[in-house]
C-alpha positions as CSV (number, residue, x, y, z in Angstrom):
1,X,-17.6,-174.8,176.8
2,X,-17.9,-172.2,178.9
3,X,-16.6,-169.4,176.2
4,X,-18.7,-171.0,173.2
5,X,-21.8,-170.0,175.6
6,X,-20.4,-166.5,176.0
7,X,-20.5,-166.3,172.9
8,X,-24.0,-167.8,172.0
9,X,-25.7,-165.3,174.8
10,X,-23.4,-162.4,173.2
11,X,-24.7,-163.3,169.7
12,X,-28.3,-163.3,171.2
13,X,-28.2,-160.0,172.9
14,X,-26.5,-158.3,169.7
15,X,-29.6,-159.9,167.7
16,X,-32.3,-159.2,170.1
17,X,-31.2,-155.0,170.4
18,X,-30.6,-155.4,166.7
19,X,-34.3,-155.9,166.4
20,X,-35.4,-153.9,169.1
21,X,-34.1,-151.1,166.8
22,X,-35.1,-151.9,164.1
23,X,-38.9,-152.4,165.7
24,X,-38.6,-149.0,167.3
25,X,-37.8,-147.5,163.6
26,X,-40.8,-149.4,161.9
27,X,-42.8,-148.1,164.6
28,X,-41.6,-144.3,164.5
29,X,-42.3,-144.4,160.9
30,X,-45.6,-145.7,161.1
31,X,-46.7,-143.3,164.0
32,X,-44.8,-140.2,162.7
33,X,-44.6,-140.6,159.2
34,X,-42.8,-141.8,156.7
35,X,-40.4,-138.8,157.0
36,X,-39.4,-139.2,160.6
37,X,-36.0,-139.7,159.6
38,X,-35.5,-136.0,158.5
39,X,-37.7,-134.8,160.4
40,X,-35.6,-135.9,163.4
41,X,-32.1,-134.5,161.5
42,X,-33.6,-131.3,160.7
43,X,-34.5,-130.4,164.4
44,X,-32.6,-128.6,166.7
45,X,-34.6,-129.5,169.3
46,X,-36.7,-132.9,170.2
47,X,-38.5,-132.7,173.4
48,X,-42.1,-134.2,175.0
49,X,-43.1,-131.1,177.2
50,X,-46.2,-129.4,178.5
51,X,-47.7,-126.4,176.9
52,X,-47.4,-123.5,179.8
53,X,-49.1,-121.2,177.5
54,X,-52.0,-121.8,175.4
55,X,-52.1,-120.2,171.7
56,X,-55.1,-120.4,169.2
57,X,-54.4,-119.4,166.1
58,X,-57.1,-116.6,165.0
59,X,-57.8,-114.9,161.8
60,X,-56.6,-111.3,161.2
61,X,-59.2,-109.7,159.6
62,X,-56.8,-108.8,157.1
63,X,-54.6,-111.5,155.3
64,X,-51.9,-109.6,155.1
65,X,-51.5,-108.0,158.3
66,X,-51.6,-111.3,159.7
67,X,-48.3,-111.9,158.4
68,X,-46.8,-108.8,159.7
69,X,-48.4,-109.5,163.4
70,X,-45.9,-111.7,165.3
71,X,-47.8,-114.4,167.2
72,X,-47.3,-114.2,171.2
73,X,-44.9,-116.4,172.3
74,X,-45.2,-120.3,173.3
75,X,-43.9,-121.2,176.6
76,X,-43.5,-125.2,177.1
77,X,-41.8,-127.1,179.8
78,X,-39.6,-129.8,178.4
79,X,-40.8,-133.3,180.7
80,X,-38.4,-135.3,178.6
81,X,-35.7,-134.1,176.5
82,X,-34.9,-136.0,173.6
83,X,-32.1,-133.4,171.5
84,X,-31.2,-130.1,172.2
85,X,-32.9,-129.3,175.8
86,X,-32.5,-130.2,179.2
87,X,-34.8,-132.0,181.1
88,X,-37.3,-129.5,183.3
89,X,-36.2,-126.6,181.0
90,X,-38.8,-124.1,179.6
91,X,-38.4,-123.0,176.7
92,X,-40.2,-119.7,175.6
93,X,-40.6,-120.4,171.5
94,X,-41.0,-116.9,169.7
95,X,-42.0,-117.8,165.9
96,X,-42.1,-115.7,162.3
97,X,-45.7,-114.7,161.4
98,X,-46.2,-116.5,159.1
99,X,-45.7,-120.0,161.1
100,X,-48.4,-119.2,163.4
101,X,-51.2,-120.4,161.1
102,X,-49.1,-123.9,160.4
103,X,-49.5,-125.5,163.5
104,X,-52.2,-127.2,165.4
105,X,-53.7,-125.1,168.3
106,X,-52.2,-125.8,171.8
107,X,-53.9,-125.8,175.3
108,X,-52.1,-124.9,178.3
109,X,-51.7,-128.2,180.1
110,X,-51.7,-130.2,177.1
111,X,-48.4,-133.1,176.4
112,X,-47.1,-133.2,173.2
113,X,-43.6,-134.2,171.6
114,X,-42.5,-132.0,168.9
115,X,-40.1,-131.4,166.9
116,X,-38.3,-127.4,166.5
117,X,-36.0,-126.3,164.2
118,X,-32.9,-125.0,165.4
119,X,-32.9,-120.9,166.7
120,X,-32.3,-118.7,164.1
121,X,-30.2,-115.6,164.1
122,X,-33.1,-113.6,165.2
123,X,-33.8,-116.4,167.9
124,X,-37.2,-117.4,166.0
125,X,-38.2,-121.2,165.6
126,X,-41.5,-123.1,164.8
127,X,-42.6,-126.9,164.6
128,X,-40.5,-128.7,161.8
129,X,-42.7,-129.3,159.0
130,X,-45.6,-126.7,160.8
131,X,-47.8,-129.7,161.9
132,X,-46.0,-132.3,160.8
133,X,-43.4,-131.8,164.1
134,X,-46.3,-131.9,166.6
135,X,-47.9,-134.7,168.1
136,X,-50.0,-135.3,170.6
137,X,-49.6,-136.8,173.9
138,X,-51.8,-138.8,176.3
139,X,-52.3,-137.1,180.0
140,X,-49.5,-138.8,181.5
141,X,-47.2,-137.5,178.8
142,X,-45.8,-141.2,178.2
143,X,-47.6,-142.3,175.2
144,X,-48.9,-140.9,172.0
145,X,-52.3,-140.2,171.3
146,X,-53.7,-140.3,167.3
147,X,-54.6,-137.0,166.0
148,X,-55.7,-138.3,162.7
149,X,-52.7,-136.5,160.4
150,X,-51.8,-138.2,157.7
151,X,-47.8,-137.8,156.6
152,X,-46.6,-134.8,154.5
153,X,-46.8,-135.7,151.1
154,X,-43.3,-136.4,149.6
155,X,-42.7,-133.3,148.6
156,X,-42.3,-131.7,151.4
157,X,-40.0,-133.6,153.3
158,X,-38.2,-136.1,151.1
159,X,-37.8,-139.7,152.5
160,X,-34.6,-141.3,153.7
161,X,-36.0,-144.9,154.8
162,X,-35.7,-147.8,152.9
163,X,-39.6,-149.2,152.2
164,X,-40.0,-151.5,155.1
165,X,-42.9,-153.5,155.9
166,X,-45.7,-151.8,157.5
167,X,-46.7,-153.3,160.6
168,X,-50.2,-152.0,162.3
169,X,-49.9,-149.8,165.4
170,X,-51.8,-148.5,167.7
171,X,-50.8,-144.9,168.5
172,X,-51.9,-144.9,171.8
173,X,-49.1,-147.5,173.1
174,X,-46.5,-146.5,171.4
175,X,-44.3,-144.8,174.1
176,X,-42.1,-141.6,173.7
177,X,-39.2,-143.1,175.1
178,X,-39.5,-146.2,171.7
179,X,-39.4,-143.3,169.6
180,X,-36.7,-141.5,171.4
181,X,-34.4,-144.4,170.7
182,X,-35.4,-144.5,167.0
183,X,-34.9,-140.5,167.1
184,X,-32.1,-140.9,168.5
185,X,-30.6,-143.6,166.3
186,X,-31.7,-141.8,163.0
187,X,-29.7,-138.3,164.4
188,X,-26.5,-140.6,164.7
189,X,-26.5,-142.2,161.2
């Protein structure tokens, strides 16, 4: 009697973390897209930090040496680390000119999670997806906060979730560590 129970309350907590996955999954793809999956593989670093240094993006007064200008560099302070950082690090992000007119503007202070692709040989990154890897966070840095983006259209980052069913969510309580488990799940498939 006492194994069958085992059992049973083994069965139960295998089902109930089974879809406590696959909630936090529905969830990250409602609140960051329907893309999140490769979004999540393409970044070499994951991390909800706060911006140390503000940067605006401004216009050049010519296009094309805008392009040429390197933007000054992005220093954040990583408050939870996700993939790829260390908790309490700060990371100084230097990015090609061209990526600095992709991405939202930043205020020093503000919490956001984003998403980086991995250093390249020059030691350059930016947001994946420009502003598609940023997203705002609420003061305490535990929740995120709508910023009105809709998802990338499907041609920019391709899809790798099945069609599930959409279930209404309210940005504002959805906390970063849910999506860090679905992040986290989605790098390990």
């Amino acid at each position: 009697m006492c194994a069958s129970r085992c059992v049973l309350i083994a069965g139960i907590a295998c089902l109930s973390s089974l879809v406590a996955a696959q909630s936090d999954q529905v969830v990250a793809e409602r609140v960051l897209g329907p893309q999140w999956k490769q979004l999540s593989r393409r970044a070499g670093m994951i991390f909800a930090g706060t911006v140390l240094t503000a940067i605006a993006p401004t216009a050049a007064p010519d296009p094309a040496v805008s392009e040429t200008i390197p933007p000054p560099p992005l220093s954040l302070r990583v408050d939870q680390a996700i993939a790829g950082v260390e908790r309490g690090q700060v990371l100084t992000v230097h990015q090609w000119a061209g990526a600095w007119s992709m991405h939202r503007p930043l205020l020093r202070g503000q919490r956001i999670l984003i998403f980086l692709y991995p250093l390249s040989r020059l030691g350059l990154t930016s947001p994946v997806g420009g502003s598609l890897g940023q997203f705002a966070l609420d003061p305490s840095g535990n929740n995120v906060v709508h910023h009105g983006q809709n998802p990338a259209p499907p041609t920019l980052l391709r899809s790798e979730s099945s069609p599930q069913p959409r279930v209404p969510v309210d940005p504002g309580s959805v906390s970063v560590v849910q999506l860090e488990r679905a992040i986290r799940s989605a790098r390990e498939e």
